[in-house]
Each structure stands twice: as C-alpha cells, then as structure tokens.
C-alpha positions in Angstrom: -12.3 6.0 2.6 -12.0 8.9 0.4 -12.9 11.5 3.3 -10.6 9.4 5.0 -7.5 10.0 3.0 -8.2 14.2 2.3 -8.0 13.7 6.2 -5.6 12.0 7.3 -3.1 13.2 4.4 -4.1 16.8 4.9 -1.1 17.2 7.5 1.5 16.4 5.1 -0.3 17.5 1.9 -1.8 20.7 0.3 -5.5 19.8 -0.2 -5.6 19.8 -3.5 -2.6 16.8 -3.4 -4.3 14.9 -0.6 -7.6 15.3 -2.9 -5.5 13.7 -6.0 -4.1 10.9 -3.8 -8.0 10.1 -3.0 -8.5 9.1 -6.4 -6.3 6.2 -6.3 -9.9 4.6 -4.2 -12.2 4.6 -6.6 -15.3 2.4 -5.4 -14.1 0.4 -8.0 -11.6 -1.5 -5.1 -14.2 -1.8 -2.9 -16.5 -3.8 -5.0 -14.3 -6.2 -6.8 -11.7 -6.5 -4.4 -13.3 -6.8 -1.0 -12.4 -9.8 0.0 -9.0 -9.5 -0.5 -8.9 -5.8 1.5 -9.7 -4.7 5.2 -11.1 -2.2 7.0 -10.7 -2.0 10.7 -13.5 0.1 12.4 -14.7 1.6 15.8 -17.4 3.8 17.3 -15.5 6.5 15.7 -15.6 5.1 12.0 -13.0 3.8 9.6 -9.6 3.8 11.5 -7.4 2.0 8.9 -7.8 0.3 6.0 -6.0 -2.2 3.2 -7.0 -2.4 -0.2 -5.2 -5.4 -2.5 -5.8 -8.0 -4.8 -4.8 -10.9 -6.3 -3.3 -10.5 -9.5 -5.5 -12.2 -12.4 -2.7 -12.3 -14.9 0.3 -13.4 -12.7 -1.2 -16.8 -10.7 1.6 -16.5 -7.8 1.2 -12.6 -7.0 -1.0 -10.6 -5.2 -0.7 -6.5 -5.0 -0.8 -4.2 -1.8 -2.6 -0.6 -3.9 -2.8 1.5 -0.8 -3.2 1.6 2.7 -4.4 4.3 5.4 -4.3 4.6 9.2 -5.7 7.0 10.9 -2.5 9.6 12.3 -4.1 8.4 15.9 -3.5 4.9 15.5 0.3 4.8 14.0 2.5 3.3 15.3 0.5 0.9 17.2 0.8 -2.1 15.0 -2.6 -1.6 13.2 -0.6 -1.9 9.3 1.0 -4.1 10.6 -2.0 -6.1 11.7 -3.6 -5.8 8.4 -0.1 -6.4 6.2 0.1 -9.9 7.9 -3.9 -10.8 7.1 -3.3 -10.0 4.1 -0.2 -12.3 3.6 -1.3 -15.2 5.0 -4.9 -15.0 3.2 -2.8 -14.4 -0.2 -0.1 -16.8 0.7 -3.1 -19.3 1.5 -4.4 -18.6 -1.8 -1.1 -19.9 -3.2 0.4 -16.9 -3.7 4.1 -16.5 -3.1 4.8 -13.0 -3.9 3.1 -9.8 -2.7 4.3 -6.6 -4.7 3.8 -2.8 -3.7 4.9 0.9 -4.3 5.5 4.1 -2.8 6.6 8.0 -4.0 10.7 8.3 -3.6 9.8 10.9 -1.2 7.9 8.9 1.3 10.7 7.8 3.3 8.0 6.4 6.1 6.7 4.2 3.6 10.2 3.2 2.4 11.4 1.9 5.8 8.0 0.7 6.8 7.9 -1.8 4.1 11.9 -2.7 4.0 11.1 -3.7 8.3 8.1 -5.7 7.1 10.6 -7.8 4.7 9.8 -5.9 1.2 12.6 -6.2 -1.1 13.5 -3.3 -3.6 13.3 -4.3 -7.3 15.6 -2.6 -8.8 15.1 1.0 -10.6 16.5 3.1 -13.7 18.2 4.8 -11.3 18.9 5.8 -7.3 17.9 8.4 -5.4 20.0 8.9 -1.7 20.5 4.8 -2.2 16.7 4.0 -2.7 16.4 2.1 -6.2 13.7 4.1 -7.9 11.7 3.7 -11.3 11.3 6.6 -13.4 7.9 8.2 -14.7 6.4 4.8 -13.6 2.7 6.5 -13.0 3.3 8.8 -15.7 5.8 11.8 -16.6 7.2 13.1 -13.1 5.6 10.2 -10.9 8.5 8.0 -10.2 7.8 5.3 -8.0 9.8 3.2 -5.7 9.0 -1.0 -5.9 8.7 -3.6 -3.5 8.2 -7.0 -3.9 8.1 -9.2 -0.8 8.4 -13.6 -0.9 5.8 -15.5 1.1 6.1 -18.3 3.2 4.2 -21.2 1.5 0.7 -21.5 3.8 
C-alpha cells in the first residue's frame, strides 16, 4: 500500500510529500487491524484500500486512519463501497460513532466525507467556513475532524 500511495498521490504531491504521507501505513495497520480494514483487488493489484479500527479506549467508536483509490477508479463508488463495510461491521460491533480527519486543504476529502454524513467537530478556529483544529498532528499540521453517528445494527 505504500507504493500505492507515492503513486497515486504523486499527481497532486511533490515526491518527497507523497513519500511522507506513506508513512502514515506502517505495516503496523495491517497486522493488528486487518479485520477491521479492506482492500479491494484485481488482476492489476491493489485498487483501493481502507484502513480503521476500533477504538480500545473509547467502547462506542471506531476510527477511519486513511484511505486510497486508485485515480482510475474515483468516482465510481469504490470509497464509498468500503466506507459503508466498514460502518455496518463497526456499527455491528456496537459501535455508534465512527470518527476521521483530513488536511484543511483537501477540499475533496472535505466534501467527500460531509456527502457521506460526517459531521464537523468543531475547531480553534475556521478556515473559508471549514471548522479546523490547530497544530493537531504537530506544529503546522492542522487538521480538519469528522465524526459521523451510526445507525444501531
């Protein structure tokens, strides 16, 4: 998934960016959180892919970390395939809230997530009406929040 994301990103990202965003997959993910992610795959190879969790200190939450579609496939409902399996498997697993982020600058993320029901929690400040929360990864990396409520399964 790594190759994947220095591939798919490199449109919209110098390399050495699209190389940085790749270490938010470290194998890590895979191994302890498998069952809660997805991958979809073809003849081609990895096309898209989900990686979540359920959080172990908050019973009723689970957390969306990152997800990736191949440039070829937006558009054609594949995150939102895997957005709703992973609802209804978290929402089966009792959980009732499902929280995620994005950069402030991602405005394809933004209104991805705001159609799929996400909520915005509220920020230290706003940037062009987005609520966003400052220096949340870390000096400079200000983050935007979603949290979106589950139907009980």
């Amino acid at each position: 998934m790594v190759e994947c994301v220095q591939l798919w990103w490199g449109d919209s990202r110098t390399p050495e960016q699209a190389r940085e965003l790749s270490l938010l997959l470290p194998r890590l993910f895979l191994q302890h959180f498998a069952r809660t992610s997805s991958v979809v795959e073809d003849a081609s190879g990895i096309r898209a892919f989900l990686v979540g969790f359920h959080s172990a200190d908050v019973a009723d939450e689970a957390y969306i970390h990152f997800v990736g579609v191949d440039p070829r496939l937006r558009g054609t409902g594949t995150a939102r395939d895997l957005y709703g399996r992973f609802f209804a498997q978290a929402a089966e697993a009792g959980r009732r809230t499902v929280r995620a982020i994005t950069s402030p600058a991602n405005t394809g993320s933004i209104a991805f997530h705001r159609a799929l029901g996400f909520e915005f929690v509220p920020g230290d400040r706003e940037v062009d009406g987005v609520p966003v929360h400052g220096d949340y990864d870390g000096p400079g990396q200000d983050r935007v929040c979603f949290r979106r409520l589950l139907d009980p399964a």
